[in-house]
N, C-alpha and C positions, 0 to 999 in steps of 0.2 A: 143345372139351371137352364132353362131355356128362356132366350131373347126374342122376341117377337120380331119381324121383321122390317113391320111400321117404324119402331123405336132405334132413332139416330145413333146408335152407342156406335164408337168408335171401333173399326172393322178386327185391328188388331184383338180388342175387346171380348168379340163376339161369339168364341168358343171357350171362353175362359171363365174358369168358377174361383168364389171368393174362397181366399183363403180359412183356415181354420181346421184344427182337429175335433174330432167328431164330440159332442157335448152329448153324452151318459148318462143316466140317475145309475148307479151300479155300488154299492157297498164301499168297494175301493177300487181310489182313481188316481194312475201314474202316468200320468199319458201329457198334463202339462208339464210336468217340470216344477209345478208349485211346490213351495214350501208347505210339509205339513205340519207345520207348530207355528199355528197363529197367532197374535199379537196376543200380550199377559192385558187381565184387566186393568192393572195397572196405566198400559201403556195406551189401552183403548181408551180409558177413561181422559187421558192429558189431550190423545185425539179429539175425542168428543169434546171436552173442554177448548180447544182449539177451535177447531171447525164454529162453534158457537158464534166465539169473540169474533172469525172473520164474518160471520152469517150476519151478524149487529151491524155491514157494511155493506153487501152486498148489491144494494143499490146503486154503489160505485166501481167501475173498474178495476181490477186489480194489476199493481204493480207490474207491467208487461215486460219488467226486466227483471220480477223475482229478485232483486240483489242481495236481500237476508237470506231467501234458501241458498243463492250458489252460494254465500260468506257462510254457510253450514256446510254445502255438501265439501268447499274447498278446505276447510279444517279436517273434514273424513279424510279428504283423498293424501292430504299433508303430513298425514301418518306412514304413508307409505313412498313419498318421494316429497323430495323440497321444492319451495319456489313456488307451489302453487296458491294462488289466491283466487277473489272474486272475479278478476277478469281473464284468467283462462277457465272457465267452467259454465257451461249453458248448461237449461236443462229444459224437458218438454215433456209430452203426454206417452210417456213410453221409450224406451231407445226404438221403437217405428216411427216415433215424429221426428227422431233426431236424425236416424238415420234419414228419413226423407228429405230433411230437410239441408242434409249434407249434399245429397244429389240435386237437388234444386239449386244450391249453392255451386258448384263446380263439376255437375254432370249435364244434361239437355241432350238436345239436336247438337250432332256432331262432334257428340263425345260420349269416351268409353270407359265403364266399367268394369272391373276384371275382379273373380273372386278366384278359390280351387275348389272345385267339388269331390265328397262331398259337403255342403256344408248347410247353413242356413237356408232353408229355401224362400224364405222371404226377399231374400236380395235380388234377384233377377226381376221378382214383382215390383219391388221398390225402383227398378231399371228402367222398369216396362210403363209405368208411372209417371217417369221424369223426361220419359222421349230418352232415355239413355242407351247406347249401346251396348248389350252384354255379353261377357267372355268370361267361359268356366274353363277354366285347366285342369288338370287332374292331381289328385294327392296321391300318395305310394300307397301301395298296399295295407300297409302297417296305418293307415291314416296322418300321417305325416307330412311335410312337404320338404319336397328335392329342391333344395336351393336352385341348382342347375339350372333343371327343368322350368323354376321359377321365374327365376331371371334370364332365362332365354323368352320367356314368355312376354314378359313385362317389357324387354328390351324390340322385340319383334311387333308387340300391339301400342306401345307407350300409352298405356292409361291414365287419364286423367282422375281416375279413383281408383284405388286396391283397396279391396274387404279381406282381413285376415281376422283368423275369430278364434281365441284362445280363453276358456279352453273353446273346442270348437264343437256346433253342433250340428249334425246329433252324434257324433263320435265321441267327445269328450275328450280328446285329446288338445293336451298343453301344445302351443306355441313353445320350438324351442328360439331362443332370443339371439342367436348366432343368425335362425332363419330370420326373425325380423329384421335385424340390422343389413341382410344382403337384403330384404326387399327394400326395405327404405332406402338403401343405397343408389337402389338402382331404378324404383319408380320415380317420373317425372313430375309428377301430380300429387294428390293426397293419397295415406295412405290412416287407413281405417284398423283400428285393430277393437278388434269387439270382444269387450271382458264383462261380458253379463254375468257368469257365471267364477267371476274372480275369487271370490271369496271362498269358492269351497277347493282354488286348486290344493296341490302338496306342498308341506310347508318346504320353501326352500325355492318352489317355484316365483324366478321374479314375475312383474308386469311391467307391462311397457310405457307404465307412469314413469319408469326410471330413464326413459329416454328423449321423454319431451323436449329438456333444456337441449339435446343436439340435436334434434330432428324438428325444425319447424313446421313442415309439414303434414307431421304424426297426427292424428286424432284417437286418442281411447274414449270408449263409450263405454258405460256401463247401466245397472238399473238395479233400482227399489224393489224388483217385483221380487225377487228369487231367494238372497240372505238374507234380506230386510220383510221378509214374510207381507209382501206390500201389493201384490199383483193387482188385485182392485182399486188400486188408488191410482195406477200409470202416471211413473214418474218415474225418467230416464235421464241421462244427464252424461256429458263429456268433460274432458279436457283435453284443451288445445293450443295454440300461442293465442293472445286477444287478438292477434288480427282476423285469426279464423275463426272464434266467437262472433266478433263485428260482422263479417261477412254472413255469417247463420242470420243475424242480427234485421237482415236486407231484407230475406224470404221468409221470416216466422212471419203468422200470421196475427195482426193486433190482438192483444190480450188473450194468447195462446194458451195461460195457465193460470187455471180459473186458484181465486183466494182460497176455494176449498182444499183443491188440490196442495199449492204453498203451504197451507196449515198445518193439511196431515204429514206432509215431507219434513217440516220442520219440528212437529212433536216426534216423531217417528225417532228422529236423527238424536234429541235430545235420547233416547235409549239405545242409544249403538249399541252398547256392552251386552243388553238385556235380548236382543234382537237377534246379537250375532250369537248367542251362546249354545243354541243348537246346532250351530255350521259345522264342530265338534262330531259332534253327536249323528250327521247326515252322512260325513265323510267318515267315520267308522262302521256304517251303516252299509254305504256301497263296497265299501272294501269286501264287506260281508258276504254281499249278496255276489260279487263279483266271482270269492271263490266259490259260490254255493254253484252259481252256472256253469263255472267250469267244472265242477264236479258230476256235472251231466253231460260233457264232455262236449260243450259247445266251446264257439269263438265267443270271443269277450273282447272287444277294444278297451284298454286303457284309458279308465277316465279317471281328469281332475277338476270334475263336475258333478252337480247332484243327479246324475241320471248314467243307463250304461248302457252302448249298444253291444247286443250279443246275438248271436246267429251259426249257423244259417238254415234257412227252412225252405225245403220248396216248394211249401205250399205256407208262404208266412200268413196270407189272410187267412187262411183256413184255422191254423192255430190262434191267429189274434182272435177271429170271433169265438170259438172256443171258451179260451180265455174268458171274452167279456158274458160268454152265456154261462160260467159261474161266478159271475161278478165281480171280475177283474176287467180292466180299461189301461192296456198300455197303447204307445204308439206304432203305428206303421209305415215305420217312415226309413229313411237313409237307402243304403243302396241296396238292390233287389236282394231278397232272400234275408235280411236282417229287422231287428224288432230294439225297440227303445223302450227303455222302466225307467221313469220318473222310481228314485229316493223316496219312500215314506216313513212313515212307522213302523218300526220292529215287529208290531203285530201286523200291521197291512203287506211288511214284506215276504213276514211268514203265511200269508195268506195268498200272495203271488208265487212263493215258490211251490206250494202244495200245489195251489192250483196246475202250474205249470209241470208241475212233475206228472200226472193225472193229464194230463192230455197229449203228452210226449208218449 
């Protein structure tokens, strides 16, 4: 992208390209992360029928504090720890407006963000965004994180925000919960744990919903887009104590979440059951594909996510375009020499592994 020179954009700004993975027409495409078992007609149809009733309104504002969606999404989340209700649970246009709008809340000028890399790379943009300062540490080899190394970090920088992200991406690797409770312990500030992709960990694996009632500080964030087959609708959502709701409360923007969006989040959630029932179905799917890669005798991180990163190549773009020049589309992302497959369909995966075999 080139910035013209006349044009004021802020100097930090001005070698910097908008984020996003590359958008395809190609056959088949793993490169988001999306779910591919979209909504039943069923469930489209109670959408549609939603979206209507709030359209018969739209002339008016919508409820800028959503309080029917969170008193839905906090019955979802209530499944999985107690105590939760409508006022620990915000929810916005994606877990990027939440996360934003976490750093707008308790990051800025003169204060720091700390995540471990590698990890999401959106977070440092989200940093860069909020005038926040940003600090990447490093995770073990194994993609893991050293408590130690941790909390020597956290003890040394005292951040006013930790991003831990479990499972985490693009690794896929679970958070183990020994390591959350030393960072919580020992960060000053909030601490972030991002479970976008909770639903598809190993059963057995907790969440960090189970630790809210002792850690007031905690925030879990999660999102519609990935088990709830919802990407295009953006709608992401926490929980937190209600003071740190309130304080979200301060920086969201007036009527942040349009009636459309509430509609479809609320017919959506009326079908958990029906929604989640491929989650199943996805995480037997990578299990698959995971040993099918190592049977080509690559690295495979352990994931307890719909996607897997595997590697290493030293020449990864060369095999990603490859890939996409027989129309396949994964990502090329995480650390040098390693490739990301987005979870699909049993035929779409048997379509990436051929391909991949054929260009190896």
């Amino acid at each position: 992208m080139s910035v013209p020179g006349w044009l004021p954009l802020r100097e930090e700004l001005r070698d910097e390209e908008p984020y996003g993975a590359p958008q395809i027409d190609v056959p088949v495409r793993l490169n988001t992360n999306e779910n591919p078992y979209g909504p039943s007609a069923a469930v489209a149809d109670d959408i549609a029928a939603s979206v209507r009733a709030a359209a018969l309104d739209l002339n008016r504002y919508p409820d800028r504090e959503a309080l029917a969606l969170r008193e839905v999404l906090a019955g979802y989340l209530s499944r999985e720890a107690a105590g939760i209700d409508a006022s620990r649970v915000w929810a916005a246009n994606g877990s990027n407006e939440v996360m934003q709008q976490i750093l707008q809340a308790f990051g800025g000028p003169g204060r720091t963000a700390l995540s471990f890399a590698p990890t999401y790379s959106m977070y440092p943009e989200y940093a860069r965004n909020t005038h926040t300062r940003w600090v990447a540490g490093q995770r073990r080899e194994d993609f893991g994180l050293d408590t130690a190394t941790a909390v020597a970090l956290i003890e040394a920088e005292r951040p006013d925000v930790v991003f831990l992200t479990s499972p985490n991406n693009p690794t896929g690797t679970a958070l183990d919960p020994a390591h959350a409770r030393a960072v919580l312990e020992a960060a000053p500030g909030i601490v972030v744990v991002d479970e976008a992709y909770a639903e598809f960990r190993r059963s057995g694996t907790p969440s960090a919903l189970e630790l809210l009632a002792e850690f007031p500080r905690l925030i879990v964030t999660r999102t519609m887009s990935k088990a709830f087959a919802l990407a295009g609708a953006r709608l992401g959502y926490l929980a937190a104590a209600p003071a740190v709701v309130d304080a979200l409360r301060i920086v969201r923007l007036p009527y942040h979440l349009s009636s459309v969006t509430q509609a479809t989040a609320e017919a959506a959630l009326r079908h958990t059951g029906e929604l989640l029932a491929q989650v199943d179905a996805l995480r037997a799917e990578r299990d698959r594909t995971a040993e099918r890669l190592r049977s080509l005798g690559l690295d495979v991180a352990d994931s307890d996510a719909n996607f897997i990163l595997f590697g290493t190549f030293e020449d990864r773009h060369g095999l990603w375009q490859a890939l996409v020049d027989r129309g396949v589309l994964i990502r090329e992302t995480g650390p040098l020499g390693w490739l990301r497959v987005s979870i699909g369909t049993p035929e779409e995966m048997d379509t990436f592994f051929a391909a991949l075999q054929e260009v190896m």
